[in-house]
N, CA, C and O of each residue as an XYZ file, in Angstrom:
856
protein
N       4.954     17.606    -20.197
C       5.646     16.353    -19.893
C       4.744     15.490    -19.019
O       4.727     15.806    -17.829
N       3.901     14.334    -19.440
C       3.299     13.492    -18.852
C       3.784     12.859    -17.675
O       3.016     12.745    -16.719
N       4.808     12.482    -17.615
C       5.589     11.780    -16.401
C       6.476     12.482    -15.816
O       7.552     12.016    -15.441
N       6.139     13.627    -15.679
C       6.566     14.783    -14.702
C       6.757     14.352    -13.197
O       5.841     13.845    -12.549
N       7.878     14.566    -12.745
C       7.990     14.283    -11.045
C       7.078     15.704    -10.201
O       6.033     15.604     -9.559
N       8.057     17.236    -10.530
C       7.237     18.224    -10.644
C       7.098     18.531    -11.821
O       7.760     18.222    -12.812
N       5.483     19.666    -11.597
C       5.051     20.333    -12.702
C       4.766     21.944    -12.153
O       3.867     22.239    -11.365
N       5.713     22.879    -12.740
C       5.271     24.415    -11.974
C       4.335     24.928    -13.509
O       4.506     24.514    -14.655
N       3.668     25.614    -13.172
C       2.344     26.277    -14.053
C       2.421     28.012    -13.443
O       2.072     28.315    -12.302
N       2.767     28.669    -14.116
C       2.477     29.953    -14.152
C       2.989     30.723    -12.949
O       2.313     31.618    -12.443
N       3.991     30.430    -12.566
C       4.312     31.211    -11.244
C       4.623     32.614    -11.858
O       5.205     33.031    -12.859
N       3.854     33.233    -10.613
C       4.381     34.699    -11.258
C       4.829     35.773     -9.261
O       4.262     35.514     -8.199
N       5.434     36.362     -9.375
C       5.895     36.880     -8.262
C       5.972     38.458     -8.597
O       6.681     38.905     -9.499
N       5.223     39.180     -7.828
C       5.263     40.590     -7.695
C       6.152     41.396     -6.655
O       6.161     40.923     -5.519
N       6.671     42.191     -6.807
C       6.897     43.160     -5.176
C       6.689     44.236     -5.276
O       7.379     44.787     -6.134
N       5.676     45.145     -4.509
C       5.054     46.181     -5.255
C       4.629     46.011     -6.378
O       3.883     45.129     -6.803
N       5.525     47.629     -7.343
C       5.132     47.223     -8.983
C       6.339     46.490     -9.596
O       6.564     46.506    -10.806
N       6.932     45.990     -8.896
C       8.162     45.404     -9.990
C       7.484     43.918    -10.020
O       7.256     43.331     -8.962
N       7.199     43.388    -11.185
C       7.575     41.858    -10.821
C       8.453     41.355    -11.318
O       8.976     41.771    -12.352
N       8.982     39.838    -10.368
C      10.135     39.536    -10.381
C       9.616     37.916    -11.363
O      10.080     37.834    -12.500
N       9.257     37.460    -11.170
C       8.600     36.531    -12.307
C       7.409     36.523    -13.035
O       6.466     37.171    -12.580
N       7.296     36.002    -13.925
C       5.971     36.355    -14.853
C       5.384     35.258    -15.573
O       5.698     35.094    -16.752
N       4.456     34.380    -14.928
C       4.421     32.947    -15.895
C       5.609     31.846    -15.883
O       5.926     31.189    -16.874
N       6.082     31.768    -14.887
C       6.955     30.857    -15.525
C       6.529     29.318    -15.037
O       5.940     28.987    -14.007
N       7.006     28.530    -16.080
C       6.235     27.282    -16.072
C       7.833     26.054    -16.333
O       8.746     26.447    -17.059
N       7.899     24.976    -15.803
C       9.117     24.039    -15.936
C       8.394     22.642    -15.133
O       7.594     22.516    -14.205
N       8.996     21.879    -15.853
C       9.088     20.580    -15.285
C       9.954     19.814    -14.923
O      10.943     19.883    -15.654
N      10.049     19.032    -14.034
C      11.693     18.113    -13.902
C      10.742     16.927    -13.975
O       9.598     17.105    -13.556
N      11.160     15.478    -14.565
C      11.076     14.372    -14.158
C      11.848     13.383    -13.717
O      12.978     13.352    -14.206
N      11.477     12.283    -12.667
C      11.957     11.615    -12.334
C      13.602     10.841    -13.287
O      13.648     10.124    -14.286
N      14.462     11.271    -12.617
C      16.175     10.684    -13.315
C      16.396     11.824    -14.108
O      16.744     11.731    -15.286
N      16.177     13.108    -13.418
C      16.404     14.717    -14.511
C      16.741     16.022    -13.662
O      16.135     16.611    -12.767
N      17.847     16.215    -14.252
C      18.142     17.780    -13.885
C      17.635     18.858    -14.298
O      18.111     19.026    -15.421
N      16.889     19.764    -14.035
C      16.921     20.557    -14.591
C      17.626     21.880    -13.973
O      17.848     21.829    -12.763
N      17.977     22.974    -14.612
C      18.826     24.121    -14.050
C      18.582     25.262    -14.225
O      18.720     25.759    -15.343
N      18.071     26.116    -12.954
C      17.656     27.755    -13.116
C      18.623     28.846    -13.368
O      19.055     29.458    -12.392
N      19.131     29.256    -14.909
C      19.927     30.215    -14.753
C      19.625     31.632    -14.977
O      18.550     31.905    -15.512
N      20.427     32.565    -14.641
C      20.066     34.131    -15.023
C      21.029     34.654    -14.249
O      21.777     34.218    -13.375
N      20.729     36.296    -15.076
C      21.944     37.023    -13.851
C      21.011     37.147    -12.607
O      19.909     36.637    -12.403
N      21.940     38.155    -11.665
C      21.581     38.839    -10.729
C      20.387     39.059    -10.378
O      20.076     39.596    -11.442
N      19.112     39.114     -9.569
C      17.816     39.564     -9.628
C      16.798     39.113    -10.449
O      15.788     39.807    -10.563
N      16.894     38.097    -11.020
C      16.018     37.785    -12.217
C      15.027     36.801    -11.391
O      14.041     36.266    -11.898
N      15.367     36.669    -10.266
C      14.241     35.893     -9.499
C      14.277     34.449     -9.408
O      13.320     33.703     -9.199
N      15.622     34.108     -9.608
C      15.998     32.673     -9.481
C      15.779     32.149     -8.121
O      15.119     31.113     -8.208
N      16.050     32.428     -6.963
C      15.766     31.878     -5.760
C      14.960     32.364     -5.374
O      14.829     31.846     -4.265
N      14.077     33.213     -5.508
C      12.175     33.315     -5.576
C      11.830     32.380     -6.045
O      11.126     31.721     -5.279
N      12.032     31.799     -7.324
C      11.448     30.456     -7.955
C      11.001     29.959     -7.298
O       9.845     29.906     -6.878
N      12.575     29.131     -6.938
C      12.223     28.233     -6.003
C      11.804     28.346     -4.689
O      11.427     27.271     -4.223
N      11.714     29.771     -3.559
C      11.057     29.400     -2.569
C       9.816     29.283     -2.674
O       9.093     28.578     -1.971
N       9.321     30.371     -4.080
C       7.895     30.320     -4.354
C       7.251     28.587     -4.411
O       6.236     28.305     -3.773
N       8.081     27.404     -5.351
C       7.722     26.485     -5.594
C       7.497     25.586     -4.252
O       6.554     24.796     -4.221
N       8.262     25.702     -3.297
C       8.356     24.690     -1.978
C       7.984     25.491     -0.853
O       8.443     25.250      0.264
N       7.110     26.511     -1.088
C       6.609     27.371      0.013
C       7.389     28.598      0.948
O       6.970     29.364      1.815
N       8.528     28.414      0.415
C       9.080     29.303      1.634
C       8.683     30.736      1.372
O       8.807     31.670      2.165
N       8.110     30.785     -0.043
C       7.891     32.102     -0.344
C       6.216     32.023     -1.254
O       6.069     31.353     -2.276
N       4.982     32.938     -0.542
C       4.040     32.669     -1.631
C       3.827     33.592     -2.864
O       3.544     34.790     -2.911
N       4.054     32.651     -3.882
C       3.642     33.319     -5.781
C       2.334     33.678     -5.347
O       1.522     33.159     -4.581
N       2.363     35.123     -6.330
C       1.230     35.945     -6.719
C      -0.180     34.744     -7.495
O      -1.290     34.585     -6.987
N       0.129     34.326     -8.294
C      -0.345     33.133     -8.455
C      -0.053     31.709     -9.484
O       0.475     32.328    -10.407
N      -0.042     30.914     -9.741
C       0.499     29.858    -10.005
C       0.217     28.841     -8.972
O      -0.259     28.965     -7.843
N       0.821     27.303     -9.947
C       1.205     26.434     -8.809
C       2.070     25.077     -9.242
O       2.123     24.464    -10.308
N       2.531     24.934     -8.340
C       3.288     23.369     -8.795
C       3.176     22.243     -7.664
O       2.959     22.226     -6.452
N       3.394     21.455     -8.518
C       3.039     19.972     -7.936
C       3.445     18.573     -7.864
O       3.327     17.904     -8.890
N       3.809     18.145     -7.028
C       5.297     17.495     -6.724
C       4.425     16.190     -6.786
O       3.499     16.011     -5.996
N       4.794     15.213     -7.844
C       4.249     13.514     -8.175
C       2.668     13.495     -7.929
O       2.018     12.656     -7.306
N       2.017     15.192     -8.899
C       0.669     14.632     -8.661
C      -0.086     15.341     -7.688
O      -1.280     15.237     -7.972
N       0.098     16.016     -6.665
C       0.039     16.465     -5.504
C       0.517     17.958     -5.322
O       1.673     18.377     -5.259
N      -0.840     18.750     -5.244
C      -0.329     20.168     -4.720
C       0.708     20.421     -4.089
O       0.668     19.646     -3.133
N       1.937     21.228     -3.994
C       2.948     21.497     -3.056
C       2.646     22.614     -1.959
O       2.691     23.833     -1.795
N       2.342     21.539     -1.372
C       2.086     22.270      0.351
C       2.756     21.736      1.324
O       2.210     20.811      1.924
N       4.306     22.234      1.800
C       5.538     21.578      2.428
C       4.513     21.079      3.760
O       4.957     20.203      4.503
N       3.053     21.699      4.049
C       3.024     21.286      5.590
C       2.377     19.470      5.409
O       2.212     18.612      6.276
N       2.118     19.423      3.762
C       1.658     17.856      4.291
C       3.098     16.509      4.315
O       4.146     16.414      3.676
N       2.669     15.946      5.024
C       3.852     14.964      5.324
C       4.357     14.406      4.110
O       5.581     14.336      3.996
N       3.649     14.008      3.208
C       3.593     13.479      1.945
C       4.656     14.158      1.163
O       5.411     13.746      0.282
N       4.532     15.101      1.624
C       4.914     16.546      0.610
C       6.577     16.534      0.905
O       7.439     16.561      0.026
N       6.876     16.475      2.751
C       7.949     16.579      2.994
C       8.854     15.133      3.295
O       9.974     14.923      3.760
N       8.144     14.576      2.961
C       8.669     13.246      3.047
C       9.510     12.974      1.697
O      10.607     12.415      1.721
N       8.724     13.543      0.217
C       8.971     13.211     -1.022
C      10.480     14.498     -1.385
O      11.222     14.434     -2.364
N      10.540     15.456     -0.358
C      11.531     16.395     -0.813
C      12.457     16.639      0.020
O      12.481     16.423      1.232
N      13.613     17.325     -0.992
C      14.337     17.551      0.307
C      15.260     19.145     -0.481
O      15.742     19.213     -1.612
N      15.242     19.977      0.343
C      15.877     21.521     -0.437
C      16.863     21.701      0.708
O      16.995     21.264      1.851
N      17.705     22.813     -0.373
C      18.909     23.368      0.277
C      18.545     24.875     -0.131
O      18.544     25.270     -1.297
N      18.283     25.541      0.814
C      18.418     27.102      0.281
C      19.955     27.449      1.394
O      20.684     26.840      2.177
N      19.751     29.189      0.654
C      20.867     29.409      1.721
C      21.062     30.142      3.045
O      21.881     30.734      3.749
N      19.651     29.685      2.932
C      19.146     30.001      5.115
C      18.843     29.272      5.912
O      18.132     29.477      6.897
N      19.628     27.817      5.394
C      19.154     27.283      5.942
C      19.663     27.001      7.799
O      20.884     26.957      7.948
N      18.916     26.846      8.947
C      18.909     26.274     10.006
C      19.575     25.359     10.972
O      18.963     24.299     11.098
N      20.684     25.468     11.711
C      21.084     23.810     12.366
C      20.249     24.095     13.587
O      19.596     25.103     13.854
N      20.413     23.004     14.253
C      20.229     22.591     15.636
C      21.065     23.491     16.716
O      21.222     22.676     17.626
N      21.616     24.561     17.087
C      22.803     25.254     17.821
C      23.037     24.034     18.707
O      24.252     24.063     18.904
N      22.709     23.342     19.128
C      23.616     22.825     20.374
C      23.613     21.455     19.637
O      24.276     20.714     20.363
N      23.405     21.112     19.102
C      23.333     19.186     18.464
C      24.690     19.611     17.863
O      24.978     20.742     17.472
N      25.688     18.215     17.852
C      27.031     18.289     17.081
C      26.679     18.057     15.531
O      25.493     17.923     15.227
N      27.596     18.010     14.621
C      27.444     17.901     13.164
C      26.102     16.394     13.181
O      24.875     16.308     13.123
N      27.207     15.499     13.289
C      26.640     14.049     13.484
C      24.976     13.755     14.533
O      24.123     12.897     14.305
N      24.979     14.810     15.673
C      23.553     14.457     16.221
C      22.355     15.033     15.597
O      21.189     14.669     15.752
N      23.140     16.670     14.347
C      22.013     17.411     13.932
C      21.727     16.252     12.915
O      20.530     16.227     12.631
N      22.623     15.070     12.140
C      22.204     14.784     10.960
C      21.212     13.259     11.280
O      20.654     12.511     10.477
N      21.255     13.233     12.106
C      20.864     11.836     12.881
C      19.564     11.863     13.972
O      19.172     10.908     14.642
N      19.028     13.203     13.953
C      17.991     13.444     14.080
C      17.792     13.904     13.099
O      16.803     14.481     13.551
N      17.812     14.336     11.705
C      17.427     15.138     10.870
C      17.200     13.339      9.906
O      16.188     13.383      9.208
N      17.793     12.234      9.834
C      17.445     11.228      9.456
C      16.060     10.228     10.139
O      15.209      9.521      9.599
N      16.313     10.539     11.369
C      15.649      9.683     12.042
C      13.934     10.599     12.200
O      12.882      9.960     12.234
N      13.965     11.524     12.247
C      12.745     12.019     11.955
C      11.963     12.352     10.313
O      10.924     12.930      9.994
N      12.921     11.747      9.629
C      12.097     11.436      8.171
C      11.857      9.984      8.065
O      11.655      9.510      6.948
N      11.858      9.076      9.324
C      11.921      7.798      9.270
C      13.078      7.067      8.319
O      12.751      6.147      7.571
N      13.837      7.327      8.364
C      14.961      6.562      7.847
C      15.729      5.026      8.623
O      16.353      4.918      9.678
N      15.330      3.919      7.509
C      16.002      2.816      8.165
C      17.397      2.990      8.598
O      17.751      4.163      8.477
N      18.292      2.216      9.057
C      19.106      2.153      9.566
C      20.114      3.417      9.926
O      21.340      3.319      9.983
N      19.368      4.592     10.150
C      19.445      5.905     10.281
C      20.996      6.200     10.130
O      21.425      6.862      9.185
N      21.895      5.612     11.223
C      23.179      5.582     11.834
C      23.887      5.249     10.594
O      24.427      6.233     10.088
N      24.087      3.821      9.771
C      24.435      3.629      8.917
C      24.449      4.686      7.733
O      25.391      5.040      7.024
N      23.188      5.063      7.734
C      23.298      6.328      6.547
C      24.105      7.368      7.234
O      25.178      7.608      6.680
N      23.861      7.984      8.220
C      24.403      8.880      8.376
C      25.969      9.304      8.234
O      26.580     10.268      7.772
N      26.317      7.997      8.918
C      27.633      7.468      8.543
C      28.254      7.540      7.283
O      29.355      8.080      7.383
N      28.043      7.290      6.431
C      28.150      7.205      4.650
C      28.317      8.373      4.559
O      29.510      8.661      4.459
N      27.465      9.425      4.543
C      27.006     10.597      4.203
C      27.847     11.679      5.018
O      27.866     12.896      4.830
N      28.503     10.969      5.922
C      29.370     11.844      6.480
C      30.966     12.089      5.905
O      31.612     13.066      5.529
N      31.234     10.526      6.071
C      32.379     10.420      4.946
C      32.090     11.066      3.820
O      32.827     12.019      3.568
N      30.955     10.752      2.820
C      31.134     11.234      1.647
C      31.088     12.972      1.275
O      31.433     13.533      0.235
N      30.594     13.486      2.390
C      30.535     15.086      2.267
C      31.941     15.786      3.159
O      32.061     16.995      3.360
N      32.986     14.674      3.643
C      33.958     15.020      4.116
C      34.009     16.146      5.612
O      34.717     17.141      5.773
N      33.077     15.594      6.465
C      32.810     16.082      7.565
C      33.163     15.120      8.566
O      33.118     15.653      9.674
N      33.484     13.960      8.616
C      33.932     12.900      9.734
C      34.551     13.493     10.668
O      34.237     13.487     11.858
N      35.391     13.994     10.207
C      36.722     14.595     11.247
C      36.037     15.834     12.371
O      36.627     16.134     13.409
N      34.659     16.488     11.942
C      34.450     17.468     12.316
C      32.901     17.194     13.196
O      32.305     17.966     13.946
N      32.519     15.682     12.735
C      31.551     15.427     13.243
C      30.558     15.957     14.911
O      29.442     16.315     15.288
N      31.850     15.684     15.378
C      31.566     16.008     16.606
C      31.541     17.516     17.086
O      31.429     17.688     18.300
N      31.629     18.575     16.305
C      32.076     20.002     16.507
C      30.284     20.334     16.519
O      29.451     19.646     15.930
N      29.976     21.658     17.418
C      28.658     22.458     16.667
C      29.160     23.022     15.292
O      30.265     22.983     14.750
N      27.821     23.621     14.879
C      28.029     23.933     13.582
C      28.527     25.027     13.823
O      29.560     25.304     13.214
N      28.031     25.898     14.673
C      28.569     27.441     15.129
C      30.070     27.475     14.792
O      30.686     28.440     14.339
N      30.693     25.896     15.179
C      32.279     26.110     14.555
C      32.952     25.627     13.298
O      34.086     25.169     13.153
N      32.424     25.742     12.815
C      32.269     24.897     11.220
C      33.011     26.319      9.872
O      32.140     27.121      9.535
N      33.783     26.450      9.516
C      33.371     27.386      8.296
C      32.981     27.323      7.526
O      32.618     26.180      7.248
N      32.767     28.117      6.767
C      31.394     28.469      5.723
C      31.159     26.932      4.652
O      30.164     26.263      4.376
N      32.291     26.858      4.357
C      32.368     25.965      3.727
C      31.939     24.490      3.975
O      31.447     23.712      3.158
N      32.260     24.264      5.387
C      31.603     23.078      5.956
C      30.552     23.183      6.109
O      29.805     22.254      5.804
N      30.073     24.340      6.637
C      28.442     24.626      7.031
C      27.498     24.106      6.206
O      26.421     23.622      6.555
N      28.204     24.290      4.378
C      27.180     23.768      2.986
C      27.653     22.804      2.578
O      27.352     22.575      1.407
N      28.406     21.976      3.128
C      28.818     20.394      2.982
C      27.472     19.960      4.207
O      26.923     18.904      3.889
N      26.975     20.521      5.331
C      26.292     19.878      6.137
C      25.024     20.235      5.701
O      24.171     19.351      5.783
N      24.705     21.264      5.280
C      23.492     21.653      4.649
C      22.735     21.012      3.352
O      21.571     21.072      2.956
N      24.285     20.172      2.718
C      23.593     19.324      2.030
C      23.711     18.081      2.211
O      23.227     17.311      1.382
N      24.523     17.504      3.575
C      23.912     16.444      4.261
C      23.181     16.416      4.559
O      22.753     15.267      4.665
N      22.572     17.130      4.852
C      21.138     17.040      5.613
C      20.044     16.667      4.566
O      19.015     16.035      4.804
N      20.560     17.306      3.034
C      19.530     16.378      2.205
C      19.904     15.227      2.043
O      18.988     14.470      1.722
N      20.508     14.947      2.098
C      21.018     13.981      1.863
C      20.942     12.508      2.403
O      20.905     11.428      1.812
N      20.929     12.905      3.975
C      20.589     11.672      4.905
C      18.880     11.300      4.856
O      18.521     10.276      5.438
N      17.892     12.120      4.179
C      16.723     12.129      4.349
C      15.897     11.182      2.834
O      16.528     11.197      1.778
N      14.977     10.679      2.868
C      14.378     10.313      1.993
C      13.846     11.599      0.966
O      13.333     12.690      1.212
N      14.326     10.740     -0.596
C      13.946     11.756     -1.624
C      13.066     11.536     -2.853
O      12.630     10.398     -3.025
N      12.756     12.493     -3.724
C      12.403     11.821     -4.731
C      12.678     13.289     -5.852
O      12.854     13.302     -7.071
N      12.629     14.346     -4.934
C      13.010     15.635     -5.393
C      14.386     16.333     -4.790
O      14.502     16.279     -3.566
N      15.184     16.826     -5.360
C      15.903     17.614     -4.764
C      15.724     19.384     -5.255
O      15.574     19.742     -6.423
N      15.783     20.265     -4.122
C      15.626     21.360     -5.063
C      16.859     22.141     -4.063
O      16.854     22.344     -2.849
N      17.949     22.496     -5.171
C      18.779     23.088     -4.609
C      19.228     24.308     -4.942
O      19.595     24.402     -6.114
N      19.340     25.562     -4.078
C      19.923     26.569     -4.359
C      21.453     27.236     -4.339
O      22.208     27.329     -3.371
N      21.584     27.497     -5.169
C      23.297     27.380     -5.688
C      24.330     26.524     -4.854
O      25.394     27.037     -4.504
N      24.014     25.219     -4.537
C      24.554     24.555     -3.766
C      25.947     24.182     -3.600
O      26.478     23.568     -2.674
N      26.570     24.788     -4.939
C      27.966     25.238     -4.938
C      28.861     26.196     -4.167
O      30.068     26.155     -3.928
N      28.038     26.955     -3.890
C      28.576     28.486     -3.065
C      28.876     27.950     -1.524
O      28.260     27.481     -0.568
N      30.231     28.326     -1.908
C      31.460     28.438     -0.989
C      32.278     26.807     -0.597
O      32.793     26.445      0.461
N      32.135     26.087     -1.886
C      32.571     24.717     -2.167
C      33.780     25.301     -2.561
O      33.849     26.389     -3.134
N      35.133     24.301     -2.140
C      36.157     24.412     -3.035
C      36.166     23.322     -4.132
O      35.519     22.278     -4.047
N      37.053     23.703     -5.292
C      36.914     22.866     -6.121
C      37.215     21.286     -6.221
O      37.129     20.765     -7.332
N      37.452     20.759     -5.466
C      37.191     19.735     -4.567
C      35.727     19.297     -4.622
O      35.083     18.353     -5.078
N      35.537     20.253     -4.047
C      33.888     19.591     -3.510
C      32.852     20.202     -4.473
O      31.667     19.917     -4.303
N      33.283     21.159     -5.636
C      32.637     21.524     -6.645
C      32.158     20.031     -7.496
O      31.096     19.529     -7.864
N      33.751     19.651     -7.556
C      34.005     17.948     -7.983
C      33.006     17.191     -7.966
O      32.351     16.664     -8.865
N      32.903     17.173     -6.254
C      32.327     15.961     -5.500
C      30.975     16.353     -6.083
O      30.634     15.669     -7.048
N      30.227     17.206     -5.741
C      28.919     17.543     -5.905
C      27.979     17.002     -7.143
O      26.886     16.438     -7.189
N      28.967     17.462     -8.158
C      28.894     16.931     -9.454
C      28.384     15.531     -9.703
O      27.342     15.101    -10.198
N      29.477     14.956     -9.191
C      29.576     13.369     -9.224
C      28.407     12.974     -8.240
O      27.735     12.019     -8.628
N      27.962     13.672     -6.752
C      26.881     13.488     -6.113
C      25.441     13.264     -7.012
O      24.741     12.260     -7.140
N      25.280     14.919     -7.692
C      23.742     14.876     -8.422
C      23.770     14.034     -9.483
O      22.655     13.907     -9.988
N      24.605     13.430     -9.992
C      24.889     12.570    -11.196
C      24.456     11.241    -10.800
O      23.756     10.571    -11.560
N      24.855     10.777     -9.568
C      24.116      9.871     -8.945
C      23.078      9.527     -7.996
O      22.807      8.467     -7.432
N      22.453     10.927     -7.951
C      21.035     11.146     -7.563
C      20.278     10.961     -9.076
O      19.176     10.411     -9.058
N      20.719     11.312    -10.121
C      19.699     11.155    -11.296
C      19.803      9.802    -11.724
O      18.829      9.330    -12.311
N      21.219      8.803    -11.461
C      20.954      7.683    -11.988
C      19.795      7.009    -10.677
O      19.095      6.014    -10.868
N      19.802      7.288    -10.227
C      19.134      6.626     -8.358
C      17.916      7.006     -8.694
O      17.096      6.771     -7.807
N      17.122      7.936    -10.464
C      15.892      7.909    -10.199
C      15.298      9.272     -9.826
O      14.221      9.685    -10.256
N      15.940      9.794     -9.157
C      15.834     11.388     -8.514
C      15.425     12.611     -9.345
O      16.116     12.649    -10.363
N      14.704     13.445     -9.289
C      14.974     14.289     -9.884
C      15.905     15.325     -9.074
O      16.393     15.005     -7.990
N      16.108     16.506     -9.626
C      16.701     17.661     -9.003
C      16.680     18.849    -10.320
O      16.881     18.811    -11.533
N      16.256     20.067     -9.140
C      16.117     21.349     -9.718
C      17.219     22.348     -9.037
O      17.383     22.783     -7.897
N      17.882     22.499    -10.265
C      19.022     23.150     -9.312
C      19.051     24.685    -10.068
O      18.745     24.936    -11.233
N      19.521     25.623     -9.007
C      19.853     26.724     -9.138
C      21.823     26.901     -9.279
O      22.694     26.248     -8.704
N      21.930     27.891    -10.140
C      23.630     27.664    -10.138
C      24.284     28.594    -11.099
O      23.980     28.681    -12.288
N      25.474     29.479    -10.316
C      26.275     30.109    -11.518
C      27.386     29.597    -11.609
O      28.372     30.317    -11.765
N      27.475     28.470    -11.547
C      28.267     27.637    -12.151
C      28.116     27.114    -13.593
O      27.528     26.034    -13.630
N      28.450     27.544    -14.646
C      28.345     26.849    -15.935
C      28.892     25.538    -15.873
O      28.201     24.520    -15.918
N      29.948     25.554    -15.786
C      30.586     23.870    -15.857
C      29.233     22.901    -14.761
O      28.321     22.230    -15.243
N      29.460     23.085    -13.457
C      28.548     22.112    -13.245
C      26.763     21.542    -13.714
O      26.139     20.485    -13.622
N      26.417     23.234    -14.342
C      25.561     23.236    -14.788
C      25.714     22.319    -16.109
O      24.981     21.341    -15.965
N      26.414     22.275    -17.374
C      27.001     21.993    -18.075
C      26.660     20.143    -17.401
O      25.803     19.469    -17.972
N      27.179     19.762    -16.606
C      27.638     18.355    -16.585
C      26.129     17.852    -15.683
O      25.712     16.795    -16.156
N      25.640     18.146    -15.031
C      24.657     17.735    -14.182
C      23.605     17.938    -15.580
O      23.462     17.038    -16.407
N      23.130     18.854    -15.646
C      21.920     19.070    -16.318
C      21.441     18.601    -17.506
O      22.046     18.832    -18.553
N      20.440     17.978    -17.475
C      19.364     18.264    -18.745
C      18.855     19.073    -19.799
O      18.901     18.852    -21.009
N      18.297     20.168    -19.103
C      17.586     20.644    -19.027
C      18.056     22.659    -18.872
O      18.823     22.230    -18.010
N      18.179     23.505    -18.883
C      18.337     24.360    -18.448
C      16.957     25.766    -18.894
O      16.682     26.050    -20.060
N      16.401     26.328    -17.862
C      15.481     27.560    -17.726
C      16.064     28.672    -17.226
O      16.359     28.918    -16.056
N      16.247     29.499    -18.459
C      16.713     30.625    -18.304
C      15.886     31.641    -17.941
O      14.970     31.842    -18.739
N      15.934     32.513    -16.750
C      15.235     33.901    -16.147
C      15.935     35.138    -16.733
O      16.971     35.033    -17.389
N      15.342     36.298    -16.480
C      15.636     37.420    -16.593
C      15.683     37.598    -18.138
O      15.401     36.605    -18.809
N      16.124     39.174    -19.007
C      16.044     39.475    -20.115
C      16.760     37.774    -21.509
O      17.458     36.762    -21.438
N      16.129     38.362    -22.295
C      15.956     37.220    -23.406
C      16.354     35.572    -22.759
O      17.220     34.733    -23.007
N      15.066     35.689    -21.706
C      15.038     34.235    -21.400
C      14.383     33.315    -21.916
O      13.160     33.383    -22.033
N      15.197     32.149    -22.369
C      14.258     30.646    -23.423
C      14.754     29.399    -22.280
O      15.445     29.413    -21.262
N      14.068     28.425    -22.977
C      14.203     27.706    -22.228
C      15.292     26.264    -23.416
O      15.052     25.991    -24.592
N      16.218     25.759    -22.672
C      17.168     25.318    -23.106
C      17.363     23.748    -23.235
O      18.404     23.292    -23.710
């Protein structure tokens, strides 16, 4: 795909003697979903930490608009924004101060204003002011994907970003990446969700036994 936003080439992931990926190669472009499915263990969220660094492939590589993916250059983290599911708050910043430094240090204009939006729309207003420490699970990944959210993008790479949404916000999400792809965006999503997979996606790359690509 010539006008590739990313391009992954051959990732392959070992542990010991098992390996957990073998070659695998995908592209998303700019205004495109694409979607990592498989069962259990097939190395779906290796993929992706392998692809955005959190985890290093045996060898391969991918490359985000052109540009090696190496999260430490600014370029790199400026153009992305991921949700895994380890991800980090601030312990002592409230909902609203973690997301408002988490805007304002990707340089975001009118920081406050966004944040604002993004609060309503992930249905955290009411809770704004709480640490996250008091948040349940469920809010915790409404804020986890505020946080991509308030930040400048051009990639999204998300890992099952459904888990522990009620169907409500299964809803919302939907209707979210739907208008991240009209906005231009790509996104690589991970998900055992069929239906949302189903409605978001393009594209779907299947892992583990008799995997094709879809």
């Amino acid at each position: 795909m010539d006008d590739a936003l990313l391009t992954v080439r051959g990732i392959t992931r070992r542990f010991g003697d098992r390996t957990i990926l073998s070659g695998v190669d995908l592209d998303v472009a700019a205004g495109e979903a694409v979607g990592v499915v498989g069962p259990n263990g097939s190395g779906k969220s290796t993929l992706l930490r392998c692809i955005v660094g959190a985890d290093e492939a045996d060898s391969g590589e991918a490359t985000l608009a052109g540009r090696v993916f190496d999260e430490r250059l600014p370029e790199i983290r400026r153009d992305l924004a991921v949700v895994m599911d380890d991800i980090d708050f601030f312990p002592d910043l409230s909902v609203v101060e973690h997301l408002d430094l988490m805007a304002r240090a990707h340089g975001q204009p009118d920081a406050e204003e966004i944040v604002n939006g993004v609060l309503a729309e992930v249905g955290l207003m009411e809770v704004s002011g709480q640490l996250p420490s008091t948040l349940s699970s469920g809010q915790r990944r409404r804020l986890a994907l505020a946080s991509a959210f308030v930040r400048p993008r051009l990639l999204l790479v998300l890992d099952e970003p459904e888990a522990r949404l009620d169907v409500d916000g299964v809803q919302w999400l939907g209707t979210k990446l739907l208008a991240e792809k009209a906005a231009g965006r790509g996104v690589l999503l991970v998900s055992h969700d069929p239906v949302l997979v189903d409605r978001v996606c393009d594209r779907v790359v299947r892992l583990g036994p008799d995997a094709a690509d879809g």
